[in-house]
C-alpha positions as CSV (number, residue, x, y, z in Angstrom):
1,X,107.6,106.6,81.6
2,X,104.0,105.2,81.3
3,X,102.2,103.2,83.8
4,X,100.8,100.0,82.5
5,X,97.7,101.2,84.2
6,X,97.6,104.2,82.5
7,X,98.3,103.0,78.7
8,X,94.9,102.3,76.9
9,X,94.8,100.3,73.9
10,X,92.6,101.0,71.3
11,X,91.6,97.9,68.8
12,X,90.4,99.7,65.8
13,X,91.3,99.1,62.1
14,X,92.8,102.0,59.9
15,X,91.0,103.1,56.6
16,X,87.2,103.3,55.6
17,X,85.7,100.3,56.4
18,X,82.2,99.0,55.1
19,X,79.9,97.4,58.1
20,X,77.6,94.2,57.7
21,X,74.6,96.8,56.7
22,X,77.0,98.3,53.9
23,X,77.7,101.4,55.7
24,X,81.3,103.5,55.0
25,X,82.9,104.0,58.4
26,X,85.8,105.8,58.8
27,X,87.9,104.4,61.3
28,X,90.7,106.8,61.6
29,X,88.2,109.6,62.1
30,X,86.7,107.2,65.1
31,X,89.9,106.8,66.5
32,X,91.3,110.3,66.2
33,X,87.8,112.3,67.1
34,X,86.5,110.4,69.9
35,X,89.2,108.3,71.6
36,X,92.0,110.3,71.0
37,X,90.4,113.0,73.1
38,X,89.2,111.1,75.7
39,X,92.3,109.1,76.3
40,X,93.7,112.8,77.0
41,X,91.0,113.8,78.8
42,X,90.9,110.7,81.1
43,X,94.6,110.7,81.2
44,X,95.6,107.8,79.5
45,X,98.6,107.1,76.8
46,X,96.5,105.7,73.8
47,X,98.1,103.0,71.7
48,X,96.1,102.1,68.8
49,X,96.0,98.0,67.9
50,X,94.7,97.3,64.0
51,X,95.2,93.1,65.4
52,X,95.6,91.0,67.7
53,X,98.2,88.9,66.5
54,X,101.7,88.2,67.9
55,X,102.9,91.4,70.3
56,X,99.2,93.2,69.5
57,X,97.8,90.3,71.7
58,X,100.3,90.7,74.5
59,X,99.3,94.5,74.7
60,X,95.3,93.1,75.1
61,X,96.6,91.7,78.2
62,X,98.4,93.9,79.8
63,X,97.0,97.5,78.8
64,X,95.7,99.1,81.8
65,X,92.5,99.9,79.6
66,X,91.2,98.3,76.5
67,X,88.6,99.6,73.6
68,X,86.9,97.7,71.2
69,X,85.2,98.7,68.1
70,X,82.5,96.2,67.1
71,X,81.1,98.4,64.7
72,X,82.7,95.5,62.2
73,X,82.0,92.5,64.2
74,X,85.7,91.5,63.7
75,X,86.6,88.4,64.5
76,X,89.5,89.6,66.6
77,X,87.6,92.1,68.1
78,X,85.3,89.2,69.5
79,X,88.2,87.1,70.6
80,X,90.0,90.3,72.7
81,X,86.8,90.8,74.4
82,X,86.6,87.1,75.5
83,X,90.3,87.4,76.3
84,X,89.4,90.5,78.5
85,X,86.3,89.4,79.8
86,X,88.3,86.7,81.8
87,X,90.9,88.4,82.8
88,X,89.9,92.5,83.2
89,X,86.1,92.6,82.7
90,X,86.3,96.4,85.0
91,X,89.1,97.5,82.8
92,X,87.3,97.1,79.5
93,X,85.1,99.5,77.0
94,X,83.0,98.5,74.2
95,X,81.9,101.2,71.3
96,X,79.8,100.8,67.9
97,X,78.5,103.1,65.3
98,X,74.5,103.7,66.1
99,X,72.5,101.2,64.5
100,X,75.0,98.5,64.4
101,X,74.3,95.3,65.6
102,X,76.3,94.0,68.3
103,X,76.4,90.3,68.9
104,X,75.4,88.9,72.6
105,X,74.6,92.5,73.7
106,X,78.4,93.5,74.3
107,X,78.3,90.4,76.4
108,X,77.4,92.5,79.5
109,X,79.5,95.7,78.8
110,X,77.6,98.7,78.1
111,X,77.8,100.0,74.1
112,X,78.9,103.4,73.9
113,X,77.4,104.6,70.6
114,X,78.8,107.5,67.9
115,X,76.5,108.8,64.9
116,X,78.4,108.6,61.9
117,X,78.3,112.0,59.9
118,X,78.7,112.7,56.1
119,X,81.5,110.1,54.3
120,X,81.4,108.0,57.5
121,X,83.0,110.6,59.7
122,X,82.1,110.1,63.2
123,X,80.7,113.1,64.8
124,X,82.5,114.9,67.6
125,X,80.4,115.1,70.3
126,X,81.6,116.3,73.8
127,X,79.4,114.0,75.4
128,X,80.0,111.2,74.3
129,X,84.1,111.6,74.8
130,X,83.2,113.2,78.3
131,X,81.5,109.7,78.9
132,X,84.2,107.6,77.2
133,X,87.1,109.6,79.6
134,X,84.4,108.2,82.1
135,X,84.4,104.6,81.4
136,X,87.9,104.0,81.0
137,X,88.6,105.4,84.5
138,X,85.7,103.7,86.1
139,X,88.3,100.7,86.9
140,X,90.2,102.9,89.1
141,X,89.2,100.8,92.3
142,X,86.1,99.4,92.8
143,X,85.4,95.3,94.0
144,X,87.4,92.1,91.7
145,X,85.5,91.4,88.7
146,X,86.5,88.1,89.5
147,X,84.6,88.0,93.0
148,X,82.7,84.9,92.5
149,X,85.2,83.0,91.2
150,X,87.2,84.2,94.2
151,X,85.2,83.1,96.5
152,X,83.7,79.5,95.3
153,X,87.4,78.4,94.3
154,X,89.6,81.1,95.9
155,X,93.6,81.3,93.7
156,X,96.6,80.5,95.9
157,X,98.2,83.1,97.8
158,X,100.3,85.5,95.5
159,X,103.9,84.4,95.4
160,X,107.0,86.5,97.0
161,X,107.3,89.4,94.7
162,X,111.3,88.9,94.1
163,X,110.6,85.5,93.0
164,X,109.0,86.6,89.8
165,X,111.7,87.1,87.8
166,X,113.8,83.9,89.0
167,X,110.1,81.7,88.1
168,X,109.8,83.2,84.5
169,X,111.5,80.7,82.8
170,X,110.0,78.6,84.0
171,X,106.4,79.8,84.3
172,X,106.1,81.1,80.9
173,X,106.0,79.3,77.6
174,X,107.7,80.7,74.7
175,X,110.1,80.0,71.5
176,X,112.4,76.8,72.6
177,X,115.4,77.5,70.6
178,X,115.7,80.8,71.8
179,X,115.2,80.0,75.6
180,X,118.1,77.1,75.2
181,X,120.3,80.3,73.3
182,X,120.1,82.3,76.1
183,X,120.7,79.7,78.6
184,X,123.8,79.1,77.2
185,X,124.6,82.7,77.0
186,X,124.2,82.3,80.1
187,X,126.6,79.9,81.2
188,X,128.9,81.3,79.0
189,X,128.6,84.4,82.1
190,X,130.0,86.7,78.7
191,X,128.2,89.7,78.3
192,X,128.8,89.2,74.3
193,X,127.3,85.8,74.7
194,X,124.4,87.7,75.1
195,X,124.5,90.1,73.0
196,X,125.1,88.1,69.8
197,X,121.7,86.3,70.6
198,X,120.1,89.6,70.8
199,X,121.8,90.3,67.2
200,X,120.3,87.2,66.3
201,X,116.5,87.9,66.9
202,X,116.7,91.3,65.3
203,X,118.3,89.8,62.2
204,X,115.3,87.3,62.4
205,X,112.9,90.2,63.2
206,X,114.0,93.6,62.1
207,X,113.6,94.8,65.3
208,X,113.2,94.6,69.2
209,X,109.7,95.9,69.2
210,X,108.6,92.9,67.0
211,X,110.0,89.8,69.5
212,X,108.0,88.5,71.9
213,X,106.9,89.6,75.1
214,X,108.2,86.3,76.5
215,X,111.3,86.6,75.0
216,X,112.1,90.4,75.6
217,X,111.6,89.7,79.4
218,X,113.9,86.7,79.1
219,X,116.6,88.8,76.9
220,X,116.7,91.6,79.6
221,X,116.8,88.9,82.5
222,X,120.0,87.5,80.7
223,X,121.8,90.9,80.2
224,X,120.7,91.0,84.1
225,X,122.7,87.9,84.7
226,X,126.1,88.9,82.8
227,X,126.1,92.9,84.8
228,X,124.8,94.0,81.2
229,X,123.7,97.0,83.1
230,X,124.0,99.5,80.1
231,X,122.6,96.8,77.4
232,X,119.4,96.4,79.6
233,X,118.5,100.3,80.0
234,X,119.1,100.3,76.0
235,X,116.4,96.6,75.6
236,X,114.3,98.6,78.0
237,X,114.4,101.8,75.6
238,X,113.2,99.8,72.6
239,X,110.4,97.8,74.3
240,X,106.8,98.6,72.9
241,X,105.3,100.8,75.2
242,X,102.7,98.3,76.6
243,X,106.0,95.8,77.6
244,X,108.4,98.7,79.1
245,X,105.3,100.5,81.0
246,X,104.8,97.1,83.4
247,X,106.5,97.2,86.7
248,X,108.8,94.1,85.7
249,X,110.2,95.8,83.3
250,X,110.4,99.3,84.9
251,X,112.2,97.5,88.2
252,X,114.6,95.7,86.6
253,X,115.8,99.4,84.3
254,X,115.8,101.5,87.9
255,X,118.0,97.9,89.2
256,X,120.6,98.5,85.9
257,X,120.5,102.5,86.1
258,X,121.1,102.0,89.8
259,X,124.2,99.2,88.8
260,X,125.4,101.9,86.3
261,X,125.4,105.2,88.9
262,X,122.3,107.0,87.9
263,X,120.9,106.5,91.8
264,X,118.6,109.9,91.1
265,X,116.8,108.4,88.5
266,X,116.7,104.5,89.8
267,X,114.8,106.7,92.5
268,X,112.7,108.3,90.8
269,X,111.4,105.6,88.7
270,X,111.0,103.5,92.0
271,X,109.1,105.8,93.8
272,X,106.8,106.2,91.2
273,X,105.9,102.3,91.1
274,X,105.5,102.7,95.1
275,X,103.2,105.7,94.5
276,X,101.2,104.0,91.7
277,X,100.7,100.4,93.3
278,X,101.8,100.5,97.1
279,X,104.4,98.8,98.9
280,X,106.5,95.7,97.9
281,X,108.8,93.8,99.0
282,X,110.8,94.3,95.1
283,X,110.1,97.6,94.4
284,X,111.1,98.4,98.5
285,X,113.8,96.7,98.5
286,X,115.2,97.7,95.0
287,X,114.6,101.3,96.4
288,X,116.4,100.9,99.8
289,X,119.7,99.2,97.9
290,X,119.5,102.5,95.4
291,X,119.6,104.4,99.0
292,X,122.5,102.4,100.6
293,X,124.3,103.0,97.8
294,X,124.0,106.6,97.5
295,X,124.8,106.5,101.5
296,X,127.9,104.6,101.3
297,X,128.9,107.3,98.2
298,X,127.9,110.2,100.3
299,X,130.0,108.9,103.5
300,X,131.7,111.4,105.2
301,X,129.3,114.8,103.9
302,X,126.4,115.8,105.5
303,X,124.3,114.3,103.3
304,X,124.9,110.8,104.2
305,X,123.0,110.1,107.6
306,X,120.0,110.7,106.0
307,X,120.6,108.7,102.6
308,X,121.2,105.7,105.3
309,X,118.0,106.2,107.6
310,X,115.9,106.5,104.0
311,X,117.7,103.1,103.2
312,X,116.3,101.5,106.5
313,X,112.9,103.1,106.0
314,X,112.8,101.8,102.8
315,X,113.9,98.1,103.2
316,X,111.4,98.2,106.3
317,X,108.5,99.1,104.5
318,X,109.5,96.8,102.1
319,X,109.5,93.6,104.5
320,X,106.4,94.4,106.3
321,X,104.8,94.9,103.0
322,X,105.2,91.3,103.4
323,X,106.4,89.4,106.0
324,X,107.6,86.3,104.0
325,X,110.0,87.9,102.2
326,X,113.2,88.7,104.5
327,X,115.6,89.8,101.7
328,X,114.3,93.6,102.5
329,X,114.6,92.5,106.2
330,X,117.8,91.3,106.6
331,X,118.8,94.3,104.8
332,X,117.2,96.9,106.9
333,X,119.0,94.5,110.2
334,X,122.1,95.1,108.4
335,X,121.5,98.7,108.2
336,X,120.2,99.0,111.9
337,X,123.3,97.3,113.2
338,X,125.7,99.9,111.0
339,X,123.3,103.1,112.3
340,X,123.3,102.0,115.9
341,X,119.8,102.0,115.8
342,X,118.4,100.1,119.3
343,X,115.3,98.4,118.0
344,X,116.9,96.1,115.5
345,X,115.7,93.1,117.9
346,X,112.3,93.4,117.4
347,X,112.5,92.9,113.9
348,X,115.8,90.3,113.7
349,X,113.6,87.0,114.9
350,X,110.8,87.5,112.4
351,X,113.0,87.9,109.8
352,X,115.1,84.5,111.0
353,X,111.6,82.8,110.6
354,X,110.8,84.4,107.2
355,X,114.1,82.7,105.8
356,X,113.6,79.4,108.4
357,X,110.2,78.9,106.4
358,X,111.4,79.7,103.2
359,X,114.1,76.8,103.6
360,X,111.8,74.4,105.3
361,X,109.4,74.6,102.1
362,X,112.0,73.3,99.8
363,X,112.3,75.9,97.4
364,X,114.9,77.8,98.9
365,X,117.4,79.8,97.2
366,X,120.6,81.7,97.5
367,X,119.4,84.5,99.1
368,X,117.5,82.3,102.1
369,X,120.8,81.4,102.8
370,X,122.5,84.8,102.5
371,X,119.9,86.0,104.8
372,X,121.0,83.1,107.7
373,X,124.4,84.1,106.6
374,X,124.2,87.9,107.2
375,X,121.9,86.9,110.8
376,X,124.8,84.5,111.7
377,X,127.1,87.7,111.3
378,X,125.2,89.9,113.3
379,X,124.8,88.0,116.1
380,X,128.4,86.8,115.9
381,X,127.6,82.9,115.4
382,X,130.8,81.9,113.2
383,X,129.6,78.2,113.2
384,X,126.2,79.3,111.6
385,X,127.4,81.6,109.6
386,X,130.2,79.2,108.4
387,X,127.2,76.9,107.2
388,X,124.8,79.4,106.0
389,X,127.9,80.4,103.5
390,X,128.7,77.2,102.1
391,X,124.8,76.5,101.4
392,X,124.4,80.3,99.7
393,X,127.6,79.4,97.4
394,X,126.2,76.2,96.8
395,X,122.9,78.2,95.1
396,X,124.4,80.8,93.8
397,X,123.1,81.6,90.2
398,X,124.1,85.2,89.3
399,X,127.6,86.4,89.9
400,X,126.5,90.1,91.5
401,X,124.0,87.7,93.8
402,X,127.5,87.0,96.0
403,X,128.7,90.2,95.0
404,X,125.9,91.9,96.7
405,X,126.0,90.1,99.9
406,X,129.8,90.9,99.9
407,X,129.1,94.3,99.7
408,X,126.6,94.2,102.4
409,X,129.5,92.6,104.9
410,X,132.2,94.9,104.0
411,X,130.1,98.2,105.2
412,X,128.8,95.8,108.3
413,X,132.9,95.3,109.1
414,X,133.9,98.6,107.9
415,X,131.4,100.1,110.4
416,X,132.2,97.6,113.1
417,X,136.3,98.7,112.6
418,X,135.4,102.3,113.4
419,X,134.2,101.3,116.8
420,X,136.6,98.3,117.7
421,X,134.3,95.7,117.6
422,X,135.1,93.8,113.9
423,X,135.3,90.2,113.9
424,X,138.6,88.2,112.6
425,X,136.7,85.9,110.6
426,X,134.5,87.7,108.5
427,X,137.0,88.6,106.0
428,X,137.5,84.8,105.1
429,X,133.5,84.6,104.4
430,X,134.0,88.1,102.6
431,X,136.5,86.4,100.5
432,X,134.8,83.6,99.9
433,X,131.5,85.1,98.5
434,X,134.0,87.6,96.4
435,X,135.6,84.4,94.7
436,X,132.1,83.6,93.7
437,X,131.5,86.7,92.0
């Protein structure tokens, strides 16, 4: 599966084109001579744009790399560079055929020129790809291209990365009708509801690769919220490359694999996000809930000790990646206390205040409130916990949201049974979060 990062988009028309001096260029032989091989050499996926209309514009935003032929001096080609010179200056390479004139000076990028050979064939030259392979990895690193701006009107901290997919709705602008047809799929909680409204848009379309980012994201979030754990791997298959490649999109397919038992490759895809873009409190925590579940399938083999430590290493690394989130926290305290492992105090009253600040900002959400819930259990405080529940069912939005937190009880008991310490009331709140579900 591609990394965003590494998927390079390539705006440049098919056909033989005739420049403003009334030169023949041909553009495939531009586009298969020169950036075809350094996309290989630089290690890129190359996806080639002709547009930047509809989804084409999308993939300007999010490819990790972007090239722009101004040979033409298309308007479109204009308009991408404005659109990446605000948002990924670093990430960004501008090309022309020798002797063209580009408008503004490429606007501060350098122009890579190609001679054009006989019948508007670009000439291969190793050079020139060696120094295009160059430029598109130069972003790798390096300081914000946004530093100024940074610093004379500094952006809000970033939000908790969990949150992302509960703010999309709201956050993002897109088709009406089709946002109020999935809400009421939705609420419907019938995983055909869904699905018909999925029918509908490639009816409307003729296919999934031709909705809407917006949409897509929205469609797969739905399938999320009726266990459409199969249907969400299949929308992930038939994404465009530039959609399926982001980490939204590859967290919430290693979440339904996961859902469906493919643990090994929720892992695997997982790992790699870790590998590619550090620590997170999502991908961390989607990684240590594929471990505790391959632990609790593997109790009672050798096997299984280790799935569980990897769990708690995970979910760790997954809080302090940032310390406001506490749903990897409260997970790793729930682990600790199942594993016997001593320490689990030094971490339990910074994840209490990660959830206490959460819920004295006002946006709180079910899982604040699972998290107080879960504490409550641990420390054996059936008044707070008693509380904590009826606020958690009282937000609850998804039916595997209670479903997951009822899971995360049952081992806690199950492993508190084994050593004759379980407590008489936690079946009711197991219960009660199950009727939920």
């Amino acid at each position: 599966m591609t990394d965003v990062r590494r998927l390079c988009c390539a705006l440049v028309p098919t056909g033989i084109r005739q420049d403003a001096v009334g030169r023949h260029i041909d553009m495939d032989g531009v586009y298969e001579n020169l950036l075809r091989p350094a996309a290989t050499q630089g290690g890129f996926e190359l996806y080639r744009l002709t547009s930047i209309h509809g989804s084409d514009l999308e993939a300007v935003l999010l490819a990790g790399h972007l090239i722009v032929d101004l040979s033409l001096a298309a308007p479109d080609a204009y308009y991408a560079l404005g659109v990446r010179h605000a948002l990924r200056w670093r990430e960004t390479t501008v090309i022309a055929a020798e002797g063209t004139r580009v408008e503004g000076d490429g606007f501060g990028w350098p122009v890579l020129r190609y001679e054009l050979g006989a019948s508007g064939v670009p000439a291969s030259d190793g050079s020139l790809v060696g120094s295009l392979a160059k430029a598109m990895t130069r972003s790798d690193g390096g300081a914000s291209d946004r530093a100024l701006v940074d610093l004379l009107d500094a952006p809000p901290p970033a939000p908790i990365e969990r949150l992302k997919t509960d703010a999309f709705r709201d956050l993002v602008v897109y088709a009406v009708e089709v946002k109020e047809q999935l809400a009421d799929a939705r609420r419907t909680m019938k995983l055909e509801s869904v699905a018909a409204v999925r029918a509908g848009l490639i009816t409307t379309h003729g296919s999934v690769a031709a909705v809407s980012t917006a949409v897509l994201v929205d469609l797969l979030l739905s399938f999320r919220a009726v266990r459409g754990w199969s249907e969400m791997v299949a929308l992930c298959d038939e994404m465009p490359t530039h959609l399926e490649a982001t980490t939204l999109v590859r967290e919430q397919r290693a979440l339904a694999l996961n859902r469906m038992g493919h643990g090994e490759d929720a892992e695997r895809i997982l790992r790699a996000i870790i590998a590619e873009r550090g620590p997170s409190s999502e991908s961390c925590g989607l990684l240590g809930r594929v471990l505790k579940d391959r632990w609790a399938d593997a109790r009672g083999t050798p096997s299984s000790s280790a799935y569980l430590h990897r769990a708690i290493e995970a979910y760790t690394l997954g809080f302090e990646s940032d310390w406001r989130d506490a749903y990897p926290g409260i997970n790793a305290l729930t682990l600790m206390e199942i594993a016997g492992v001593p320490d689990r105090g030094r971490l339990l009253p910074v994840v209490r205040y990660a959830a206490a600040r959460r819920i004295a900002s006002g946006r709180e959400d079910y899982w604040d409130f699972a998290t107080m819930l879960e504490l409550a259990i641990i420390g054996g405080d059936e008044a707070g916990a008693r509380e904590a529940l009826k606020r958690a069912l009282s937000l609850v939005r998804e039916p595997w949201e209670p479903e997951s937190t009822a899971r995360n009880l049952e081992l806690l008991e199950e492993s508190r049974r084994s050593r004759g310490e379980a407590i008489s009331w936690t079946a009711e709140i197991i219960s009660a979060l199950e009727g939920a579900a």
